[in-house]
MARPATI-579359 format. One line per 8 residues: their letters; for each residue x, y, z of N, C-alpha, C. Coordinates in steps of 0.001 Angstrom, whole numbers. Example, Ala and Ser with C-alpha at 12.3 -4.5 7.8 and 13.67 -1.06 7.14 Angstrom:
REM MARPATI-579359
as> 13190,-5690,7800,12300,-4500,7800,13200,-3300,7800; 12850,-2250,7080,13670,-1060,7140,12900,30,7870
END
This chain:
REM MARPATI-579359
xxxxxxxx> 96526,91172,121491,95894,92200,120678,95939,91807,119207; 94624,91704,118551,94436,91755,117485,94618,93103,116506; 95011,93056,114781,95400,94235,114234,94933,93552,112992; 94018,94608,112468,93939,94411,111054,93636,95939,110143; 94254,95790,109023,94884,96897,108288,93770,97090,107063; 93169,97984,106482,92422,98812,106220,93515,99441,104853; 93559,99181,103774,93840,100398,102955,93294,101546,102020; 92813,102719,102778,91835,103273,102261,91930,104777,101364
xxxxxxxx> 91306,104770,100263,91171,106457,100226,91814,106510,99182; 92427,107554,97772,93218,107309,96748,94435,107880,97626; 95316,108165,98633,96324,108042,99639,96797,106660,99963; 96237,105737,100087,96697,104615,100335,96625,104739,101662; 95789,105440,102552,96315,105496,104010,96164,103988,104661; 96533,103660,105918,96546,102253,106321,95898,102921,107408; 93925,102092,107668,93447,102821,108867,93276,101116,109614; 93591,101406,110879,93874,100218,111843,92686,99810,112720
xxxxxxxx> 92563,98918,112534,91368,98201,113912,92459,97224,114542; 92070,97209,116119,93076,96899,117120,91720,96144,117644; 91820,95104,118311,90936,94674,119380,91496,93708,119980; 90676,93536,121390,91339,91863,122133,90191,90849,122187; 91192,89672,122057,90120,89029,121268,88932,88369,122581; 89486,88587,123544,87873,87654,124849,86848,89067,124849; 87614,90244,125254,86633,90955,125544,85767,91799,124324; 86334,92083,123102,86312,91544,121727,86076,93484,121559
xxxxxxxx> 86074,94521,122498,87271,95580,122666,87554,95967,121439; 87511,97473,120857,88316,97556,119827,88293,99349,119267; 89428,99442,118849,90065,100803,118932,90338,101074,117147; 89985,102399,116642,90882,102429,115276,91411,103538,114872; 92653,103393,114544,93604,104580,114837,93502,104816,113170; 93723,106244,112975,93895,107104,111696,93012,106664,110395; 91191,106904,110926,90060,106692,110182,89794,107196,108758; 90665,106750,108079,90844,107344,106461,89345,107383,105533
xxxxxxxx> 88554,106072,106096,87249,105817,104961,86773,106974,104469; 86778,106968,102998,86300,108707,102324,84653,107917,101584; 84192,107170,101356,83439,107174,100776,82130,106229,101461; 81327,105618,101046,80355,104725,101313,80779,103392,101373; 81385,102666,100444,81988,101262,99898,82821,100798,101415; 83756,101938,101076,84640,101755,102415,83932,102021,103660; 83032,102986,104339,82418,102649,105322,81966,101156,105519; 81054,100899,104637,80573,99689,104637,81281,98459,104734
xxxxxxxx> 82826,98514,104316,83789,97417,104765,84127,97380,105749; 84418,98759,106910,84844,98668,108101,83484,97977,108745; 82254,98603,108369,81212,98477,109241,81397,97044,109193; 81174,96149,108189,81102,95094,107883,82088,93616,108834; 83235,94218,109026,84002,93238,109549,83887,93633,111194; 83411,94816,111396,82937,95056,112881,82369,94362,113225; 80819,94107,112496,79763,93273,112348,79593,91697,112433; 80760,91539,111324,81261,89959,111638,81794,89492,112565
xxxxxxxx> 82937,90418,112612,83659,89475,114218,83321,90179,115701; 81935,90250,115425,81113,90963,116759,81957,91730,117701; 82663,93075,117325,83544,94060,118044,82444,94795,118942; 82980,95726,119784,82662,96403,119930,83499,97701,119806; 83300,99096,119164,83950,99736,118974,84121,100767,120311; 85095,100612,120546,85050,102060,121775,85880,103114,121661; 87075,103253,121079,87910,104460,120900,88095,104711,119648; 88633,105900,119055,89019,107076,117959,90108,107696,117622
xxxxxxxx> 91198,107098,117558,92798,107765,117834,93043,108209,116848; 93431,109864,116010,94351,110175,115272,95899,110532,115447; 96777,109676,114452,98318,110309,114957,98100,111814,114567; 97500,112346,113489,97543,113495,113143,95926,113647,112198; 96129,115090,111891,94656,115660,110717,94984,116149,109898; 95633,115133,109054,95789,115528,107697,94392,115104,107417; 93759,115264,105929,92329,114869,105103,92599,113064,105374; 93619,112964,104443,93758,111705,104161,93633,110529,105181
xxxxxxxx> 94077,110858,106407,94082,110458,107830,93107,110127,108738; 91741,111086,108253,91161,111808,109636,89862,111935,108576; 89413,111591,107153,88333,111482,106207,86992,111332,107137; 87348,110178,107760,86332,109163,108544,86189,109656,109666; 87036,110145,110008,86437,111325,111514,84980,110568,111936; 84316,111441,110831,83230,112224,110910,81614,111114,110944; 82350,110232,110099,81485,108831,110241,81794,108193,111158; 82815,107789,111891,82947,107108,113122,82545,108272,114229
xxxxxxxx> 82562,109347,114305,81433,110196,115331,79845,109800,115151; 79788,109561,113988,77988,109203,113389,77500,108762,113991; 78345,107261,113567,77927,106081,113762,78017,105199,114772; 78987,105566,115743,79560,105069,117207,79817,106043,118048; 79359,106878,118092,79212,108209,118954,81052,108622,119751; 81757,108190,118769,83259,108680,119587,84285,109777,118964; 84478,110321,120288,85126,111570,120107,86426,111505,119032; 86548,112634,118166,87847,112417,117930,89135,113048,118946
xxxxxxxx> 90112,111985,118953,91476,112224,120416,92493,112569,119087; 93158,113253,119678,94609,113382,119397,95465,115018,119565; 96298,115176,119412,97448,116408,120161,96618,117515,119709; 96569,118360,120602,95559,119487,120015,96331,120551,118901; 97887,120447,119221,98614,120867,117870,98200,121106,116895; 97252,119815,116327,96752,119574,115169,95413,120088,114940; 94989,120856,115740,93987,121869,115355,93724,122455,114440; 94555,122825,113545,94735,123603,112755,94085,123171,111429
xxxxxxxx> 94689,121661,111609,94187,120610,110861,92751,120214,110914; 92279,120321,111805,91072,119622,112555,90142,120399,111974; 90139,121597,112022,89504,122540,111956,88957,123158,110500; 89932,122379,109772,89932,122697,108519,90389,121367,107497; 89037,120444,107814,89104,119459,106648,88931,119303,105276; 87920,120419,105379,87096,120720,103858,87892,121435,103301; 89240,122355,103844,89941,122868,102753,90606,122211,102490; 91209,121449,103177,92812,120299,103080,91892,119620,102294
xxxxxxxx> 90434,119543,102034,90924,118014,100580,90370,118988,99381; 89885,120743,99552,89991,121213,98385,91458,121354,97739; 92424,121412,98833,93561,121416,98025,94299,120664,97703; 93732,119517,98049,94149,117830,97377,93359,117235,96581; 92315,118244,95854,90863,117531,95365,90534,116595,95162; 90411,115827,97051,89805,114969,97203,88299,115551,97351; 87166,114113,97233,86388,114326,97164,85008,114452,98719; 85579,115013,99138,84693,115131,100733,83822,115984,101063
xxxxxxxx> 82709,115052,101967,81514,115735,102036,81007,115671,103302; 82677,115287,104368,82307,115219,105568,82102,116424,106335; 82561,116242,107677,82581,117812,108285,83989,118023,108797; 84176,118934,109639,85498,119496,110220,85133,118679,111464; 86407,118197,112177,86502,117098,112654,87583,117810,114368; 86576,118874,115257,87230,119214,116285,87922,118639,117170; 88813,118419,117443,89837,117733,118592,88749,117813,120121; 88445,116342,120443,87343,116744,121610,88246,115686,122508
xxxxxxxx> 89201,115307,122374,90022,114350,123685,91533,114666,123389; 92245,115063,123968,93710,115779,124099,94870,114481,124251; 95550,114148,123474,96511,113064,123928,98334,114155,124048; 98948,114198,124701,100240,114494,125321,101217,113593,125079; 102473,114396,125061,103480,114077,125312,103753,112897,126676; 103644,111111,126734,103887,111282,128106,102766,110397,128924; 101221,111158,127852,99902,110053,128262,100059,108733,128447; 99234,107988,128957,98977,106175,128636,97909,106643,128464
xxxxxxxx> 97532,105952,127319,95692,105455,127050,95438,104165,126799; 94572,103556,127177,94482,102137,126926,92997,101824,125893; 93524,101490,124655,92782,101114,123563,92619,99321,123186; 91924,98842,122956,91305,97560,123129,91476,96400,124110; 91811,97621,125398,92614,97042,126554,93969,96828,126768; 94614,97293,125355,96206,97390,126071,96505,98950,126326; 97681,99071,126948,97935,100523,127544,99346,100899,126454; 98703,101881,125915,99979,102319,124949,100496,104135,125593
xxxxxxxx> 101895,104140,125163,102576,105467,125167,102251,106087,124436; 102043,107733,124839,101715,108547,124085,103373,109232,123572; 104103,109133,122543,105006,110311,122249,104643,111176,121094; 104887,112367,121344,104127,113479,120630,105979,113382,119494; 105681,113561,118371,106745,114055,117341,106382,114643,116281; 106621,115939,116281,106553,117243,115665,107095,116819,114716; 107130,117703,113350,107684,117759,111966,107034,116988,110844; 106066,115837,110976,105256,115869,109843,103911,117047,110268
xxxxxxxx> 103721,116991,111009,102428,118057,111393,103058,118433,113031; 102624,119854,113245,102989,120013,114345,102615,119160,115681; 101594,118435,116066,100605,117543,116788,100763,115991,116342; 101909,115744,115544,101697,114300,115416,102197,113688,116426; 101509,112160,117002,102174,111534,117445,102098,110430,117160; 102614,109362,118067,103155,107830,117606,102229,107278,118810; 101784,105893,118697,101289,105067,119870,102018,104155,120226; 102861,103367,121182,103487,102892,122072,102914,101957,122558
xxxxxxxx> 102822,100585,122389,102542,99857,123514,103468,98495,123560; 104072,98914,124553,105399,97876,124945,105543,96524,125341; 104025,96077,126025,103625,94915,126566,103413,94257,125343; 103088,94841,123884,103147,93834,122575,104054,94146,121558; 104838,95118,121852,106210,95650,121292,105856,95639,119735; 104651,96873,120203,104071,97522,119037,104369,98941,118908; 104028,99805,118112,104442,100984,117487,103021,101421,116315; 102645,102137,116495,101569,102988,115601,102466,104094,115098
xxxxxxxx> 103305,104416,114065,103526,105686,113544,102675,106758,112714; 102236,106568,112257,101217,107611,111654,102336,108026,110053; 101846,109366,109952,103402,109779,108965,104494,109798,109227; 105322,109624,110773,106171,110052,111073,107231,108968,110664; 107637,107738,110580,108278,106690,110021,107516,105898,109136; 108145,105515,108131,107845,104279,107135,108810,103539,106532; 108677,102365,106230,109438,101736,106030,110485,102053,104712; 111915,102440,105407,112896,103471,104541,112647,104620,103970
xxxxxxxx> 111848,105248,104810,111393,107123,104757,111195,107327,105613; 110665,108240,105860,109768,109216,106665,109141,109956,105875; 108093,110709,107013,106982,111931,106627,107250,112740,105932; 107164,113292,105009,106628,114568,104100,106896,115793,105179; 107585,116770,104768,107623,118075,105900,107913,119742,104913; 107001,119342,103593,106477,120409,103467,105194,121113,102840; 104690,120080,103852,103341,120952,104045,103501,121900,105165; 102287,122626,105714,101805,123307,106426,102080,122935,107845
xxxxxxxx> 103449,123632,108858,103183,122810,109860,104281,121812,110028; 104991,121504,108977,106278,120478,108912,107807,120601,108837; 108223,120397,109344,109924,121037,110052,110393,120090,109978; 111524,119507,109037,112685,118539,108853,113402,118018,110075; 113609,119240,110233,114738,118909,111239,114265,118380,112753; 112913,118777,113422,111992,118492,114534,112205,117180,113734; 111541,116823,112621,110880,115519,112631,112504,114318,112685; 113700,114464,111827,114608,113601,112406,115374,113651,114022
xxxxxxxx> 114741,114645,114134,115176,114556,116060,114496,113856,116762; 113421,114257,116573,112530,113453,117392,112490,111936,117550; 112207,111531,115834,112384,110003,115551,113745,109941,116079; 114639,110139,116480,116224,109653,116966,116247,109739,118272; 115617,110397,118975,115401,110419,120738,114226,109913,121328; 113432,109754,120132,112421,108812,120906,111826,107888,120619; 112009,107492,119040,111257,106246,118195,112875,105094,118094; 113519,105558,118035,114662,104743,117254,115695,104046,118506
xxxxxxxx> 114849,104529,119656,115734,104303,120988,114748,103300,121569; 114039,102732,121039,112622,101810,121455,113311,100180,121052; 113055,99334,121909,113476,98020,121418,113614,97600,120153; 114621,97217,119371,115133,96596,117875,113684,95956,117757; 113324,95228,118265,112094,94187,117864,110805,94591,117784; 110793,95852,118240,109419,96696,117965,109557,96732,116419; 107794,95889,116468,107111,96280,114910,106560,97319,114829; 106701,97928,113970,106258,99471,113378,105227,99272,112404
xxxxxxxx> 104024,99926,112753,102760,99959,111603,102669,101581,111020; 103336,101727,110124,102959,103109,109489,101346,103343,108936; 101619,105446,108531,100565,104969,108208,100293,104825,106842; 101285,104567,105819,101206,104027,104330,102376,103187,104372; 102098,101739,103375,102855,101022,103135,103239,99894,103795; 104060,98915,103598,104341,97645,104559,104610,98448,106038; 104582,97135,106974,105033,97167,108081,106526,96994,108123; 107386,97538,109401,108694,97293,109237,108895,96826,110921
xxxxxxxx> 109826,96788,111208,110701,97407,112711,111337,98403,113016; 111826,98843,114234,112974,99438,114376,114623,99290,114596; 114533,97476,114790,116012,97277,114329,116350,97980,112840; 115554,97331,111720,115460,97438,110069,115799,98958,109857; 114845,99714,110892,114816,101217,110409,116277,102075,111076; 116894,101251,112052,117729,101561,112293,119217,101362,111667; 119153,100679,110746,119815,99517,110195,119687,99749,108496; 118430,100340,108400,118634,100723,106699,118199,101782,106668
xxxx> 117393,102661,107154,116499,104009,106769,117618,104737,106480; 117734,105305,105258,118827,106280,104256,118489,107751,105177; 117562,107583,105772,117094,108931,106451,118466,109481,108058; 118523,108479,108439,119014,108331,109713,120372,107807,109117
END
């Protein structure tokens, strides 16, 4: 599995294209692009390394996260997936970036594919775990896939933090439980792709995060 990192939006979000490289397959988790420029870069390297796009994964719907929704529905006809928790979110994009005055002119971005506590979904042909972890948003989750001893966190870990938990929806204490029974108990050698900032592991995060 191929991974290439995207930093988009004045958030810095990190939006991911995943693909494999024969069947050339390809998945992108937490679609931040807010403007034209940036459409046109994702479109662009789609274009070049002749992908085909087939899936839509959000860890969560925050604005910053989930911008691009609405253009990757456009433009590749795919649903947006993720915990329906985050409805709340979903439902209400255009206010979440009036109250971040960001500048958006997309639409509200309905949860039309349900991911669980527990799921496998298989995105550019590998099969990743679904674990759902509450406390940056009620509906966030993490992607799992063990056969490349990978990790998609979204907000929920970053390298020597974690998520933000007070916004709307965010509980401290859910969110260090969770990461401790179900992210931090995952092989030392799992690489972790947040969704702002370098990449880390979970030996490292186990080993330095001031959080834990």
């Amino acid at each position: 599995m191929k991974i290439k990192a995207f930093t988009f939006n004045m958030f810095g979000v990190n939006t991911y294209l995943i693909w494999n490289e024969q069947t050339r397959n390809a998945a992108v988790i937490d679609p931040g692009m807010i403007n034209a420029d940036e459409q046109r870069a994702f479109n662009s390297f789609i274009q070049s390394n002749d992908l085909k796009l087939t899936a839509m994964v959000n860890t969560h719907m925050h604005i910053d996260h989930s911008a691009g929704n609405y253009y990757i529905a456009a433009d590749y006809g795919l649903p947006t997936t993720c915990n329906p928790e985050d409805a709340y979110l979903a439902d209400n994009l255009t206010a979440q970036a009036d109250m971040f005055g960001i500048p958006y002119n997309g639409n509200e971005a309905h949860i039309q594919k349900e991911l669980h506590e527990g799921d496998e979904i298989t995105l550019a042909d590998t099969k990743f775990r679904v674990l759902h972890i509450p406390g940056h948003t009620k509906g966030h989750i993490v992607l799992y896939a063990p056969s490349e001893n990978v990790l998609f966190s979204g907000d929920a870990l970053f390298q020597m933090s974690i998520g933000r938990t007070d916004l709307p929806g965010g509980d401290y204490t859910a969110l260090i439980q969770n990461l401790q029974a179900k992210v931090l108990t995952l092989p030392r050698e799992t690489v972790v792709y947040p969704g702002h900032g370098p990449k880390t592991t979970i030996g490292f995060e186990v080993d330095n995060n001031p959080y834990f």
